[in-house]
N, C-alpha and C positions, 0 to 999 in steps of 0.2 A: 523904325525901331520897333522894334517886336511888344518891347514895355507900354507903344502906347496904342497896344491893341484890347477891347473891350468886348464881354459877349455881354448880351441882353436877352433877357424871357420875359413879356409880357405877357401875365398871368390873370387870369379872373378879379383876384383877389392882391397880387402884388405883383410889381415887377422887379426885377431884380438885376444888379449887376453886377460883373467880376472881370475885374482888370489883369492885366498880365505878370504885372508885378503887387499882386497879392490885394491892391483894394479891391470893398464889397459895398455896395449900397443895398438896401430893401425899402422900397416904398410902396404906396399903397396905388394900386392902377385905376386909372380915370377912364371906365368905360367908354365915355360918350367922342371923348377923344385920346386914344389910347397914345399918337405919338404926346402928348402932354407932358405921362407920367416918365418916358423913357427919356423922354429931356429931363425933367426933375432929379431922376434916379443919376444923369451923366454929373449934372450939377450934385448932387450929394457924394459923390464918388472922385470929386474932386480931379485935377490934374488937368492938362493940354488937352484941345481937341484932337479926339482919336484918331488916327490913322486911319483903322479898321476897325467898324464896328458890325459884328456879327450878330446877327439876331434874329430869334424865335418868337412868333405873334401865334395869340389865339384870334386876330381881327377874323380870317376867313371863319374858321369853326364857328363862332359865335354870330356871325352874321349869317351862315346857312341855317344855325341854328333854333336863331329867332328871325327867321323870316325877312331878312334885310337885305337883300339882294338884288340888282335891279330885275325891271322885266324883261323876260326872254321872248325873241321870236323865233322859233326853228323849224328850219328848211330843211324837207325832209324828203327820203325817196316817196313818190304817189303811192298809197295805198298804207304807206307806214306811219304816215302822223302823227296816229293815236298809237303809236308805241308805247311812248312813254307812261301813259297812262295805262292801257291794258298791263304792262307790267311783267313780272311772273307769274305764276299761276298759286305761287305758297300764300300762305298768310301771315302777319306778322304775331299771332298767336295761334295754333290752330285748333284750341278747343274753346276759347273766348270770342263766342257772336258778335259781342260787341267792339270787339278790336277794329281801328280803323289802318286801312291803311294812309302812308303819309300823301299831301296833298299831291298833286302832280306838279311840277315845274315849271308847267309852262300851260298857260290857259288854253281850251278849242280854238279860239277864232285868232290866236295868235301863233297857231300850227300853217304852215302852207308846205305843198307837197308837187314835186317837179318832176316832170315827165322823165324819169334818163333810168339806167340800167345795167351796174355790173353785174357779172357772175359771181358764182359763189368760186372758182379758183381763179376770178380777177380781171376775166375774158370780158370787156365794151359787149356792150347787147344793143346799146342804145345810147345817143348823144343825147346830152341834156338840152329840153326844149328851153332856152332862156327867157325867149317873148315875155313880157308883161312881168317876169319874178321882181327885179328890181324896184318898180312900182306897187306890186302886193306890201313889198317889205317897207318901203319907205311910206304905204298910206299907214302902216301898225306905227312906223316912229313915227308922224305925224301926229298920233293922236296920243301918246304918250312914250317920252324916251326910253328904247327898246336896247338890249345888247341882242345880238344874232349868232345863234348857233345854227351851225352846218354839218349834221348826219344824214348822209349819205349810203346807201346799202354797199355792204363789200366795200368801202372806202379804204377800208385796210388792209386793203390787199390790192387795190386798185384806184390809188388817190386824184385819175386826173381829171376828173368829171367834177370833184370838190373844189379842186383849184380852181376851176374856170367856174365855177360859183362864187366861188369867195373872189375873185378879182372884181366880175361884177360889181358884189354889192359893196366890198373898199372903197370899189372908182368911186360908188356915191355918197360916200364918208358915212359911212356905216362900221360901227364897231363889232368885229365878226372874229369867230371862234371856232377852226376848224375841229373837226373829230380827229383828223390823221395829223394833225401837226397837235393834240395832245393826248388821244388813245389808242393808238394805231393796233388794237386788238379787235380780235375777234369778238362778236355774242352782243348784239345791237341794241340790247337795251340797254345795258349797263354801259356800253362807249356812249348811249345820247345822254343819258345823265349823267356822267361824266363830262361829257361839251358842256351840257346846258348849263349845268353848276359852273364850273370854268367861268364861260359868258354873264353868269349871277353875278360873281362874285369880283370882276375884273375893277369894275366902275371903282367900289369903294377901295377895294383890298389898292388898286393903282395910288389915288388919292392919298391915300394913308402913306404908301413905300415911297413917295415922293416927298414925302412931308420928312421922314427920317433921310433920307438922302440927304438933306440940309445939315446932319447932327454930326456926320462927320465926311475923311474924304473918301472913306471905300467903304461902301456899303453894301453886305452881305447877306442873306438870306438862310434859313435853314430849311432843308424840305421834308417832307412826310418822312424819305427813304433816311435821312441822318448826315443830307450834305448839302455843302455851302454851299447858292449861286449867286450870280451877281443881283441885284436888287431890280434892275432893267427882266432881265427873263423871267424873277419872282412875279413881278408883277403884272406881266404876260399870261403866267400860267398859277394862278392865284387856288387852283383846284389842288396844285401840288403841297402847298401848306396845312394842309386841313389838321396835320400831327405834327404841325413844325417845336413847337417849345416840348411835348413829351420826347419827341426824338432824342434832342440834346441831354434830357437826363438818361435816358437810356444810352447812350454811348459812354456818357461818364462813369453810370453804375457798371456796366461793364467791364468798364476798366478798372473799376477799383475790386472787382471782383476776381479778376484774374491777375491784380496785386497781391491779392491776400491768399491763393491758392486754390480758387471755387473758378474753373471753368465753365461749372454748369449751375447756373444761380436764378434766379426771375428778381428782375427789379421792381420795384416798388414805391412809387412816388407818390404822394398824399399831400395836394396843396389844401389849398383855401376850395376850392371849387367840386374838382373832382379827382380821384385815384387813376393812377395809367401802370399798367404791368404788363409785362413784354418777358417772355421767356428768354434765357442765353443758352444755348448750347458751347461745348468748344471754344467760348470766348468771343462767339459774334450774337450778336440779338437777331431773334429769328424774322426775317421777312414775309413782306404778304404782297401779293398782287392789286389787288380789291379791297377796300376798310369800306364798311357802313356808317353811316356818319348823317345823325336824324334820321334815320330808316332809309337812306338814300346810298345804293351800291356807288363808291368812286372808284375807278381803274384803273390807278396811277400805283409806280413800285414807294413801296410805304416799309415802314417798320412795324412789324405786326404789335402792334401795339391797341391791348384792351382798358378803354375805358369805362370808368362807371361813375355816375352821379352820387361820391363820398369822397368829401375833402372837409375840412376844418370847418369851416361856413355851412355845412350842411345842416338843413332846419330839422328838428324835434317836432313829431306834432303826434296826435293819438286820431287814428282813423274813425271810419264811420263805426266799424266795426269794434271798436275800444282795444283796437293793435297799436304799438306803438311803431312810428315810422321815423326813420332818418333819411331824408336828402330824395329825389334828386334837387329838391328846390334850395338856392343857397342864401345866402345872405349877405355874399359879395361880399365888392368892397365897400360899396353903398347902399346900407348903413355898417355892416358887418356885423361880427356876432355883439350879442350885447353886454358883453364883457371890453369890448374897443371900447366903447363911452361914446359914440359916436350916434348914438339916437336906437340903435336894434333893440328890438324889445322881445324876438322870437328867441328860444334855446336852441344852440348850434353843437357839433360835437369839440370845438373850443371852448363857449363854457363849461360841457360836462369836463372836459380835460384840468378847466382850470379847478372847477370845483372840488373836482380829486386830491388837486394840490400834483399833480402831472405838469401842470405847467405852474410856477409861482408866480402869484399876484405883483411883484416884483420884476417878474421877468420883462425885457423892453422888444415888441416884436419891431423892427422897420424903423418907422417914423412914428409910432402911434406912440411912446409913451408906454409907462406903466400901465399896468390892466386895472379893472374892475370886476374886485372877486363879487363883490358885492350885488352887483348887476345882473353875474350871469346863476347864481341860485337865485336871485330874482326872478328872473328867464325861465329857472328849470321849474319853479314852483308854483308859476303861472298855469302853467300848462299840465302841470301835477304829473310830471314825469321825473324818474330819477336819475343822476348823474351814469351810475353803474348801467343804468338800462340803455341809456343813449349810447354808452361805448359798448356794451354787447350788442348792439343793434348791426350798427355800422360795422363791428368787426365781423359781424357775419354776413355782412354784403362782401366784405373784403376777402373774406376768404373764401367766398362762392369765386370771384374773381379768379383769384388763382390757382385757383381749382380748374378754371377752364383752360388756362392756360399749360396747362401740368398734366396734372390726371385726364383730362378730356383728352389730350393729344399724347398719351401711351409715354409720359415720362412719370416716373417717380418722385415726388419733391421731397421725399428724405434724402436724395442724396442731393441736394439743390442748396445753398444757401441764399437767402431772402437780404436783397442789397437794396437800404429804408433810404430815403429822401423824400426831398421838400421840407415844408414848414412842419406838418404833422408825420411823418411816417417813422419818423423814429422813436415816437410816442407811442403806436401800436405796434409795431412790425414783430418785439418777443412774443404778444400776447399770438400772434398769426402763424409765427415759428410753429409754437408750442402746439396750435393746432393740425397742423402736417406735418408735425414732425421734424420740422427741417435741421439740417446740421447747425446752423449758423447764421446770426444775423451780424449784416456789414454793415455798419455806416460812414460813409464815406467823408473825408475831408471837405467843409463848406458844404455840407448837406441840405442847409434849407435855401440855399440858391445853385443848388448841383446842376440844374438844366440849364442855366446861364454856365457855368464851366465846360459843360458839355458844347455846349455852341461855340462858344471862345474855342476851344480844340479840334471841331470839329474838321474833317478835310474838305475842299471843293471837291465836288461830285458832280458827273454827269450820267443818268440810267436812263436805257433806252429798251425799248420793248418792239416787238415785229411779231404776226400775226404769220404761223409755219401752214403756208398752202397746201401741205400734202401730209397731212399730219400723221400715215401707215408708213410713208415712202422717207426717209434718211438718209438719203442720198446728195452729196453738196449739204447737209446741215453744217456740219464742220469748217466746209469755206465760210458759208452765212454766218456763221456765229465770229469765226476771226474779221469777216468784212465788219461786222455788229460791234467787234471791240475796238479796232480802229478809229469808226465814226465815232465812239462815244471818247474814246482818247483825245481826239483831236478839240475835240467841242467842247472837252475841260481844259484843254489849255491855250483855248482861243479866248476862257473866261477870265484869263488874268497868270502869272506865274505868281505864284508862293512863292514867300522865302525857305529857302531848307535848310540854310547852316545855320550858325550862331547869331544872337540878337545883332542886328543891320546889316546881315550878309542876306544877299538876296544872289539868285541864279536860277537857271530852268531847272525842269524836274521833269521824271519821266511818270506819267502816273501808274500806279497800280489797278489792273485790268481783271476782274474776274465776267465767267460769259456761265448762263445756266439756261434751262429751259423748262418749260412746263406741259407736263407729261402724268397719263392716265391711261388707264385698261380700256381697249375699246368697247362702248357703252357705256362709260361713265359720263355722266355728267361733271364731275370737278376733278381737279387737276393739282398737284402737287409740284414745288418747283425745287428741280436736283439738279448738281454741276454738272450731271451727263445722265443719257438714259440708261447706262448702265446702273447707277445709283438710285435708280425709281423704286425696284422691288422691294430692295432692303427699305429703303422709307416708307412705303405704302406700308410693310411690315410691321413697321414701328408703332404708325400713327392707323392703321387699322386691323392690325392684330392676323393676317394674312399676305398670302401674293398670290397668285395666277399666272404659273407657267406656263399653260396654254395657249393664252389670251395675248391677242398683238398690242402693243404698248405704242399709242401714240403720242406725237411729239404737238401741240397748236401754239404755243409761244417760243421767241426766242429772246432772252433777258444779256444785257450786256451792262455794266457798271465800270466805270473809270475815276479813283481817286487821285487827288495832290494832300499829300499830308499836312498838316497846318504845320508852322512852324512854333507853336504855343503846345508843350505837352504837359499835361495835366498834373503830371508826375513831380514837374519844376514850379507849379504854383507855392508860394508860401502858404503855409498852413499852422496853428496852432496848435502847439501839443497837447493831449491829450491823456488824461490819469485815467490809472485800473478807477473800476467801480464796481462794485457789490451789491446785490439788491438786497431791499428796496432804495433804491435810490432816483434820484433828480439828476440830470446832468444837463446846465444850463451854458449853453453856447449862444454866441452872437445871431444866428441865423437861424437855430433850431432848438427845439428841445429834447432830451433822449430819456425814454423811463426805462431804468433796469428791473423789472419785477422781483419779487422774491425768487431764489432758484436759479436765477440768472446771474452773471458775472461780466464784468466789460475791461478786455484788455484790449492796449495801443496796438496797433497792426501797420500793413506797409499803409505809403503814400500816404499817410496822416488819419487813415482809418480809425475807424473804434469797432472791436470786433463783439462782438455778445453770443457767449456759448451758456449751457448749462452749466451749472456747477455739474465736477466730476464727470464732464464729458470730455474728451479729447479734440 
């Protein structure tokens, strides 16, 4: 039955639930063992053990991101070892000497490097010398438990040299992580840190998907790209999560954005932790090949989705320099800001919000209880910062954000509407309107657990990517890309059949198949990804204000995606109705808070929306 199907987002600061027949939990997330809180949240949420439970984790993110991953060894073509570390040749500032770049992934003396040899169009030059590898690798576990990454030069375009590697060191129960069975692109440093992280990240990210397996009987996963797999391949390729809970509210904002008549919108989620904004075009959120993630390139299909260190929790402090700063450092769940009562004693942008009286001391977030107004101008007076100063701070992080997402990439956000989620984004989302202009701010039905709806809806998804060998020559691309949609059709519906009719009608389903490639001017270094190369120039146009007619257009990826639509649609969730509001105003819901500024106006919209225009705008 479709009713007893559940999404879940576990969040820095909270996780959250939303069942199919309209229940919602919010409770507060237990770092140190995150499936804990997502059990908690099933139990607050009441009803049968779920059928399905869908779910979005920051475990990966947060564990590359502080450092908690196991140790890698990687096995590497000779002479390439130190890949990983020589790197790129840019800087992560390039006018600040003192910028570091991030550490390497993988230590010297835990590099080894194997005699073998493809070409660069995929051509064997040289079998790999196996002698003694096996034993190199097993004296590094020996001395401490290692995961093992396998890059290989040309691997992706030529994977059998890897195979007969990775067999090897399986046979020795060695826990191994190919490059072509998870990046199979092109440009070698970014597919080894891609493996290597993969291989970091397996040990715990497995541990944990195992542990939720127990909570219900199908358990689903969400990936970077915005689709469900089964919780067994989740946790095989644990690199692919790095955006798993932002995805999920960006598919929902989406869609409530093209409820309401805005095709072209940038959503906007503001939890406890940090802010995620993802531009929509035409009604799909824009994709990316590559996300940075801790200074670290990964090379899995993602949802271009921009992060930044400003969510609710973010700290107040006044620099060396007597600036005032907000975030990236937060306050979590533990202790959280110091308006929870919960022991925080730093100022967050939740206390400035409560101190405004934006949020009422009344108000009940989760599980916490009433607030303490008390606490948090305690907080802010400490620190001898003021309430106003901490939300202009932060809204101008936020809208440098969107700003890159927008204007950096050759859109206009006056014609955009701005669609607010999570706990805080519908707090700020007018004041960020007002600053570009935008037509429109949406907020969606269930907004401060919108990425738990988002997952609950979301469809199984299989994306598949291949490295184009002849990247001038276009010839046979066409077969390749239908062979490309095939394999990925097939490998989503070997993951499980969705139900597609009515709640307990279940039957197969055909999925829906789109194929793209990634395509650049020859001499360019980066690449742009369109449904065909005929569609490169106008895009290039767009997003670089030019095209080059002369110039041969090469194809080096080829992108294939295949959906099963969930049978949970968004649209049928109960939801809450919703009254006109007039600013200034409070508008206090169970999940979130909305300020209508002065100037502003909030009327009811589709799918349980609240829409927010200017007064006297249309």
């Amino acid at each position: 039955m479709v009713g007893s199907w559940v999404g879940t987002d576990s969040g820095g600061t909270f996780t959250d639930v939303v069942a199919a027949d309209g229940r919602v939990a919010k409770v507060l997330s237990t770092p140190a063992d995150p499936a804990l809180a997502v059990g908690r949240a099933l139990d607050a949420v009441g009803g049968d053990r779920p059928a399905v439970l869908a779910h979005g984790t920051t475990v990966a993110t947060n564990a590359l991101l502080e450092g908690q991953g196991a140790p890698v060894a990687l096995v590497a073509t000779a002479g390439f070892e130190d890949l990983i570390e020589i790197a790129r040749q840019d800087r992560p500032s390039l006018y600040d000497t003192f910028a570091d770049r991030p550490v390497p992934l993988v230590a010297r003396h835990r590099r080894v490097g194997i005699d073998e040899r493809v070409g660069a169009r995929g051509e064997v030059l040289r079998v790999p010398a196996l002698e003694g590898l096996v034993e190199r690798v097993a004296a590094l576990d020996a001395e401490e438990r290692v995961a093992v990454a396998v890059c290989l030069l040309h691997a992706d375009l030529e994977p059998a040299h890897e195979r007969l590697v990775c067999e090897a060191l399986r046979a020795a129960g060695l826990d191994v992580t190919a490059s072509h069975e998870v990046s199979p692109e092109f440009r070698e440093y970014e597919r080894t840190v891609t493996t290597v992280v993969n291989a970091a990240l397996r040990p715990r990210c497995r541990a944990y998907l195992r542990e939720l397996d127990a909570l219900a009987d199908d358990v689903l996963v969400l990936s970077s790209a915005g689709g469900l797999v089964p919780v067994v391949g989740a946790a095989e390729t644990p690199a692919a999560l790095l955006l798993s809970g932002p995805a999920g509210g960006v598919l929902a904002g989406a869609a409530a954005a093209r409820a309401n008549g805005f095709p072209d919108a940038i959503t906007f989620d503001m939890g406890g932790t940090s802010t995620d904004v993802c531009l929509v075009l035409d009604g799909r959120p824009a994709p990316a090949g590559v996300r940075t993630v801790g200074g670290y390139p990964v090379r899995l299909p993602s949802l271009d989705v921009h992060t930044i260190g400003a969510g609710g929790g973010s700290i107040a402090h006044v620099d060396a320099g007597g600036a005032l700063v907000v975030g990236p450092r937060s306050a979590g769940a533990e202790p959280g800001p110091a308006c929870y009562g919960r022991g925080g004693l730093e100022p967050t942008v939740t206390d400035a919000d409560v101190a405004l009286g934006r949020i009422p001391a009344d108000a009940v977030l989760g599980d916490l209880g009433t607030l303490d107004a008390a606490a948090a101008a305690s907080a802010l007076g400490r620190v001898g910062v003021t309430a106003e100063g901490v939300v202009q701070v932060v809204d101008a992080n936020m809208e440098l954000a969107l700003r890159q997402v927008s204007v950096q990439r050759g859109v206009d956000p006056r014609r955009l509407a701005l669609v607010a989620f999570g706990g805080a984004g519908p707090l700020h989302a007018a004041s960020l309107a007002d600053a570009l202009g935008m037509a429109a701010v949406v907020v969606p039905a269930r907004a401060g657990v919108l990425s738990a709806a988002g997952i609950l809806a979301a469809p199984r998804q299989r994306d598949l990517v291949r490295s184009w060998p002849t990247p001038r020559a276009h010839g046979g691309l066409g077969d390749a890309l239908a062979a490309l949609a095939r394999e990925a059709a097939a490998l989503v519906q070997a993951g499980g059949v969705v139900q597609t009719g009515g709640v307990g009608e279940a039957g197969p389903a055909e999925p829906e198949v789109s194929t793209s490639v990634d395509c650049r001017y020859a001499g360019q270094s980066h690449e742009l990804t369109v449904s065909d190369v005929g569609a490169f120039a106008e895009e290039h146009r767009r997003r670089n204000g030019y095209v080059l007619d002369d110039v041969a257009i090469e194809v080096v990826a080829m992108r294939a995606s295949a959906r099963l639509a969930s049978p949970v649609r968004l649209e049928d969730l109960p939801a809450a109705a919703r009254r006109p509001a007039g600013g200034p105003a409070v508008v206090v819901e169970a999940d979130c808070t909305i300020w209508v500024p002065e100037g502003w106006a909030a009327a009811p919209g589709a799918a349980g929306a609240l829409v927010l225009r200017r007064v006297g705008a249309s």
